[in-house]
C-alpha positions as CSV (number, residue, x, y, z in Angstrom):
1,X,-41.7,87.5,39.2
2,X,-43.2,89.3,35.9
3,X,-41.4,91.3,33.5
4,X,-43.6,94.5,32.6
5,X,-43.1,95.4,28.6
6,X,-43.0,98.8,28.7
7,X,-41.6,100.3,25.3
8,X,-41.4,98.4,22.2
9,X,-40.3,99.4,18.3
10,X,-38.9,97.9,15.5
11,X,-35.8,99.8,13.7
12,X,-35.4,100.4,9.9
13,X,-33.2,97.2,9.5
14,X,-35.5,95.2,11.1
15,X,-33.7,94.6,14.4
16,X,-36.7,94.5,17.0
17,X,-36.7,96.0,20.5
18,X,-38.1,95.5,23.7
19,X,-37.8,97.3,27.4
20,X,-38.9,95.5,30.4
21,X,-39.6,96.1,34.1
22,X,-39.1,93.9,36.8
23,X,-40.0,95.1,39.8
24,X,-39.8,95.5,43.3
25,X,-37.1,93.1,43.8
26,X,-35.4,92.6,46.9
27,X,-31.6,94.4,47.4
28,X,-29.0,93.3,45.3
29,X,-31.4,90.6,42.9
30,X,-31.7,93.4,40.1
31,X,-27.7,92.8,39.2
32,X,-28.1,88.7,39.8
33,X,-30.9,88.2,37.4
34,X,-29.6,91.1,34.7
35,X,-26.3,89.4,34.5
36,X,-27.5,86.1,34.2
37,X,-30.3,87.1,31.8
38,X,-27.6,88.9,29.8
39,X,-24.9,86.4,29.6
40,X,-27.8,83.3,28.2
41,X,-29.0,86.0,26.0
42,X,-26.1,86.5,23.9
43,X,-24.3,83.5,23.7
44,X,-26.4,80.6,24.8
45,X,-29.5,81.2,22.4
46,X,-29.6,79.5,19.2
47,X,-30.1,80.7,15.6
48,X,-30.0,80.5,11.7
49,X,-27.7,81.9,9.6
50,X,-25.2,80.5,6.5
51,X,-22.0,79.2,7.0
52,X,-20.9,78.3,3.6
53,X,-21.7,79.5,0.0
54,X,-20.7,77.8,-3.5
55,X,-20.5,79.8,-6.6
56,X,-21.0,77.9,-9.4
57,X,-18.2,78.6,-12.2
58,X,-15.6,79.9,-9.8
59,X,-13.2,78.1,-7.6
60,X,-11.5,81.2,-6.1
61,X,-12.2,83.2,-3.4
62,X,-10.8,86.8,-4.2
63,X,-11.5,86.3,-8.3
64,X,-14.5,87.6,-10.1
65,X,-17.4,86.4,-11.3
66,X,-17.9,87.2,-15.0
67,X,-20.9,89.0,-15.7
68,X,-21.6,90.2,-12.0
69,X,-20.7,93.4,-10.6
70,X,-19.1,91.9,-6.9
71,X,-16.9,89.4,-7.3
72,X,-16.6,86.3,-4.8
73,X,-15.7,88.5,-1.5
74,X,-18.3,91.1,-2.0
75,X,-21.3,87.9,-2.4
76,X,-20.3,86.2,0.9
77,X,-19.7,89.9,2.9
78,X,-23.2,90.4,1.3
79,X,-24.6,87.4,2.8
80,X,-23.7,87.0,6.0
81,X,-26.2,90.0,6.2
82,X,-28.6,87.7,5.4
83,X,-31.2,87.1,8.6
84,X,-33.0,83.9,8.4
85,X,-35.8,82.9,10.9
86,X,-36.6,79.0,11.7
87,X,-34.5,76.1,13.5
88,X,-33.0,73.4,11.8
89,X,-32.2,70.2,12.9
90,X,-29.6,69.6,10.4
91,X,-28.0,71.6,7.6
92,X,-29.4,72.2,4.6
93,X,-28.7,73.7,0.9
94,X,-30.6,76.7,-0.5
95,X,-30.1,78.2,-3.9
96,X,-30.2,81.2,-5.8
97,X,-30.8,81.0,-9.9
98,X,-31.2,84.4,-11.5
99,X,-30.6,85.3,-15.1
100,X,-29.8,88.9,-15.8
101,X,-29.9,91.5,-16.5
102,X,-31.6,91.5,-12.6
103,X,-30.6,92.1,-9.4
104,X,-30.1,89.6,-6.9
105,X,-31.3,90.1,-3.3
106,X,-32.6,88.2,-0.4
107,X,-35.8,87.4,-2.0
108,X,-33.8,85.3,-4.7
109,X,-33.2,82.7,-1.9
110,X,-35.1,79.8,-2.5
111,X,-35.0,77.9,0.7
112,X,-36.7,74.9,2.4
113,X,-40.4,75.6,3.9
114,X,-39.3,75.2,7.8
115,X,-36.7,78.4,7.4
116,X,-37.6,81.9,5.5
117,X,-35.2,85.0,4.9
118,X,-36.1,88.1,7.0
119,X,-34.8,90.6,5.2
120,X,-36.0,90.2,1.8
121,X,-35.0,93.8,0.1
122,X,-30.9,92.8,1.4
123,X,-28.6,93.7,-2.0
124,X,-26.5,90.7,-2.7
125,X,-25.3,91.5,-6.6
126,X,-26.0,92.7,-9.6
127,X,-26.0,90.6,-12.5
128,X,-25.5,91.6,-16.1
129,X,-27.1,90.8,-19.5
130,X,-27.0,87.3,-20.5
131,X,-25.4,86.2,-17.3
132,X,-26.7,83.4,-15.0
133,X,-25.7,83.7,-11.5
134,X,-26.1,80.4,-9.2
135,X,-25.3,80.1,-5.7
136,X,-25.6,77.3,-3.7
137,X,-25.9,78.3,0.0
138,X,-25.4,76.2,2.9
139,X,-27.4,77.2,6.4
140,X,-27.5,75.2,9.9
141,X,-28.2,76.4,13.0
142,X,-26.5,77.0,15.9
143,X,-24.7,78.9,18.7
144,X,-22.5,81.7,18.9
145,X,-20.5,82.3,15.2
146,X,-18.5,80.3,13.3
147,X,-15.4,82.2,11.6
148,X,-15.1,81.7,8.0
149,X,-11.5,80.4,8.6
150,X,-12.6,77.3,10.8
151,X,-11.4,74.5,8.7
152,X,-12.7,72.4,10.9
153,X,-16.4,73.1,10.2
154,X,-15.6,73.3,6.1
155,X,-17.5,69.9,4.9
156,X,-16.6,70.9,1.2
157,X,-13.7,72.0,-0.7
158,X,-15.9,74.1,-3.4
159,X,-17.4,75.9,-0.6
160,X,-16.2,79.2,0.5
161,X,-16.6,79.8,4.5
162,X,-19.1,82.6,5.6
163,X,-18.7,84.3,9.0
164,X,-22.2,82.5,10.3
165,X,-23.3,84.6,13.2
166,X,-26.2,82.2,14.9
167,X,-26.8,84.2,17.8
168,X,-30.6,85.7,17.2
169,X,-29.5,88.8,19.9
170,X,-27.6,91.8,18.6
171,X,-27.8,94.1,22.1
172,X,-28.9,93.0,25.6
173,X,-28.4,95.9,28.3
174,X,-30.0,96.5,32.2
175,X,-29.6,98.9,34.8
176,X,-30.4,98.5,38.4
177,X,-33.0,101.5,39.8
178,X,-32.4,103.2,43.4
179,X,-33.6,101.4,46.6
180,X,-36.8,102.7,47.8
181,X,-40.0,101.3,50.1
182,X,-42.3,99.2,49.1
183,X,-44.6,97.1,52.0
184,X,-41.7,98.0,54.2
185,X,-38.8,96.6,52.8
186,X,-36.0,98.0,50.6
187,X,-36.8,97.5,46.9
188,X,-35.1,98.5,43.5
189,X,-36.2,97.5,40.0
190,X,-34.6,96.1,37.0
191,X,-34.7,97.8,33.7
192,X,-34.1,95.4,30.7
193,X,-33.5,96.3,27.2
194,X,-33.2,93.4,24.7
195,X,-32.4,93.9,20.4
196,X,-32.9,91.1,18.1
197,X,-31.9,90.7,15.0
198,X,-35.5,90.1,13.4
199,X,-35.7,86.1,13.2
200,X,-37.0,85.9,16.8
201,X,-39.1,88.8,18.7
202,X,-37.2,90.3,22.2
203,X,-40.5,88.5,24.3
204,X,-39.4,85.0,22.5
205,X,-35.4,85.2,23.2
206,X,-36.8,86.9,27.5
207,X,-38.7,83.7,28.0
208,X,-36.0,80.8,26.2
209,X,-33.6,82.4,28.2
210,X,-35.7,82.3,31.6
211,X,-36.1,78.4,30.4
212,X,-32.7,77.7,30.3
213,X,-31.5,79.4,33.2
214,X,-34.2,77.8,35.2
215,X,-33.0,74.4,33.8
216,X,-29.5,75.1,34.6
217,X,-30.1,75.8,38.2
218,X,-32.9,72.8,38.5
219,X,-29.9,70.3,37.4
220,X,-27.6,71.2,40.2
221,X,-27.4,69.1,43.0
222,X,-25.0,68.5,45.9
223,X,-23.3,64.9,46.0
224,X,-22.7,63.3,49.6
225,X,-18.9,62.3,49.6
226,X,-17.9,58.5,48.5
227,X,-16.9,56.9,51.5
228,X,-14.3,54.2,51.1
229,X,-14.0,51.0,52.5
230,X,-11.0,50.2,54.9
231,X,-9.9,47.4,52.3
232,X,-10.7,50.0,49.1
233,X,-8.2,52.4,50.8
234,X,-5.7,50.2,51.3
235,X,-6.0,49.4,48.1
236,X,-5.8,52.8,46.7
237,X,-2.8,53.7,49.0
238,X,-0.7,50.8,46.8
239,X,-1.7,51.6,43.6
240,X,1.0,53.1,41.6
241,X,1.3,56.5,40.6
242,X,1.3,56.3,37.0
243,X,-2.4,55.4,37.8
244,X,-2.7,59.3,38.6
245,X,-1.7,60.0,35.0
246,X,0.7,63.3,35.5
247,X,2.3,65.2,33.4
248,X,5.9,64.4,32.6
249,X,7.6,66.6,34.5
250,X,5.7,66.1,37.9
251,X,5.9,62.3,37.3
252,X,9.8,62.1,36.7
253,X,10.2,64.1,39.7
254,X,8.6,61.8,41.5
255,X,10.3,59.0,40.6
256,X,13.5,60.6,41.2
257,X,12.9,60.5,44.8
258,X,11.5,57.2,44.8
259,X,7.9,57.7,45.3
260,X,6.4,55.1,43.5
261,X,3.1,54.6,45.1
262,X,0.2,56.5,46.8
263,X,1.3,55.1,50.1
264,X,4.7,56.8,49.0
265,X,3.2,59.9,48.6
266,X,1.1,60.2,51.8
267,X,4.8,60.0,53.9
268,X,5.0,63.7,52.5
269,X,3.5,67.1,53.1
270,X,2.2,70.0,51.0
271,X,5.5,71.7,52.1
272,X,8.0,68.8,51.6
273,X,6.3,67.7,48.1
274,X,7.1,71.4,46.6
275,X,10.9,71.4,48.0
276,X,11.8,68.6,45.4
277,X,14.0,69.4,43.3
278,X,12.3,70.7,39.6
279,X,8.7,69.9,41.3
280,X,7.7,73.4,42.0
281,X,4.5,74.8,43.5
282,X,2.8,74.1,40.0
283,X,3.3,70.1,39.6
284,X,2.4,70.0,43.6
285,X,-1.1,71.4,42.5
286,X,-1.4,69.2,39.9
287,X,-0.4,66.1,42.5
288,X,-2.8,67.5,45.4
289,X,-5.8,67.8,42.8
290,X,-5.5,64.6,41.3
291,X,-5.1,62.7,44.3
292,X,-8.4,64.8,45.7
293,X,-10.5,64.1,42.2
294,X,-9.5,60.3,41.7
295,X,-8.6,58.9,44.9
296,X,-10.5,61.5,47.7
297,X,-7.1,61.7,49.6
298,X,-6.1,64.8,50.8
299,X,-2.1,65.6,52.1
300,X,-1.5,67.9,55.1
């Protein structure tokens, strides 16, 4: 199957898009493949993008910066705008060093060789006379966003959090054309629109998604069940049920009716098992799956 590129144009931010054809496809594969195409598209592609910004001089977030017309909010709103093409294996620091009276925009961002800023003209601040602004920018990449209030991702205190929005794929939309005939079967065609955000073209992000999804599908296989030995069930039927590892509640109630073993448990039923007292139809799920996953016993 070949996508057809049919219309292509950039937009005056710089977001690029693409509309592709795939067609004569055979009933009801036009919404399979658009969903699945869509889905990798926006969250499972990775990008570049900063996730943490230091401004040298100032330790707090919603102060000023003397000699700069934005203060600390307005720099990091400003540059999580920032789009920045390349792939990095691990994070690493860029900086900006301007002495004013200037302005400061994406092209002050001096940054290692493997990565480069997209949109170079993006406003950041404004700095005034005799003031020197320096920024120290952290940028990784990665999947998805990270939310500026993830403390779990903050690796330094004097860092302020960005919103980093990895994901290289601003808009991803398809529609599904009317049957018709084609070599005398039923046919439609799949009509693919794709929007990036510049750091990757719509052609790159249609075939890494294509990759992945045909990796995820090649992986997939279907495992025979275990077969247990007459001595490995006996076994298993003794073992106690703490070995089962339930939640309080279920394993209290258990014990309450002096079911202490697997073997104990087999005596009862799906029905008798959710008429003890407390246990509810809830902990008998939790029972019936863990006795399924760990020990491949299933009640009646």
């Amino acid at each position: 199957m070949k996508f057809e590129k049919v219309e292509s144009f950039q937009s005056d931010n710089g977001q690029l898009t693409n509309r592709y054809y795939l067609k004569a496809l055979e009933n009801g594969r036009g919404v399979t493949i658009g969903n699945a195409l869509r889905r990798v598209l926006l969250t499972e592609l990775e990008g570049t993008a900063i996730s943490e910004v230091r401004v040298c001089g100032t330790n707090h977030e919603y102060g000023p910066v003397t000699g700069v017309r934005e203060d600390v909010l307005e720099i990091l709103l400003n540059l999580k705008q920032i789009k920045i093409q390349g792939q990095l294996e691990e994070p690493c620091i860029a900086v900006v060093d301007v002495q004013g009276p200037n302005l400061v925009t994406g092209r002050s961002i001096k940054t290692p060789e493997n990565i480069r800023v997209i949109n170079l003209n993006h406003y950041i601040a404004a700095v005034s006379d005799k003031t020197n602004l320096q920024l120290e920018l952290k940028i990784e990449s990665g999947k998805g966003y990270i939310l500026s209030g993830d403390k779990n991702h903050r690796s330094t205190p004097e860092f302020f959090g960005v919103d980093a929005i990895f994901t290289p794929v601003v808009h991803v939309s398809f529609t599904v054309k009317d049957l018709y005939r084609f070599d005398e079967m039923n046919v439609e065609d799949l009509d693919l629109l794709i929007s990036t955000d510049g750091s990757i073209t719509p052609d790159q992000a249609l075939a890494d998604a294509a990759k992945k999804l045909e990796t995820l599908f090649g992986s997939l296989v279907v495992c025979e069940p275990k077969v247990l030995l007459s001595s490995e069930i006996e076994t298993s039927r003794q073992t106690l049920i703490e070995e089962l590892q339930l939640s309080v509640r279920a394993y209290n109630c258990l014990k309450r009716v002096n079911i202490c073993t697997i073997n104990d448990l087999k005596k009862y039923s799906i029905k008798e098992l959710k008429e003890i007292k407390n246990f509810g139809e809830k902990c008998a799920n939790e029972v019936l799956c863990k006795l399924r996953d760990r020990f491949d016993i299933i009640l009646d």
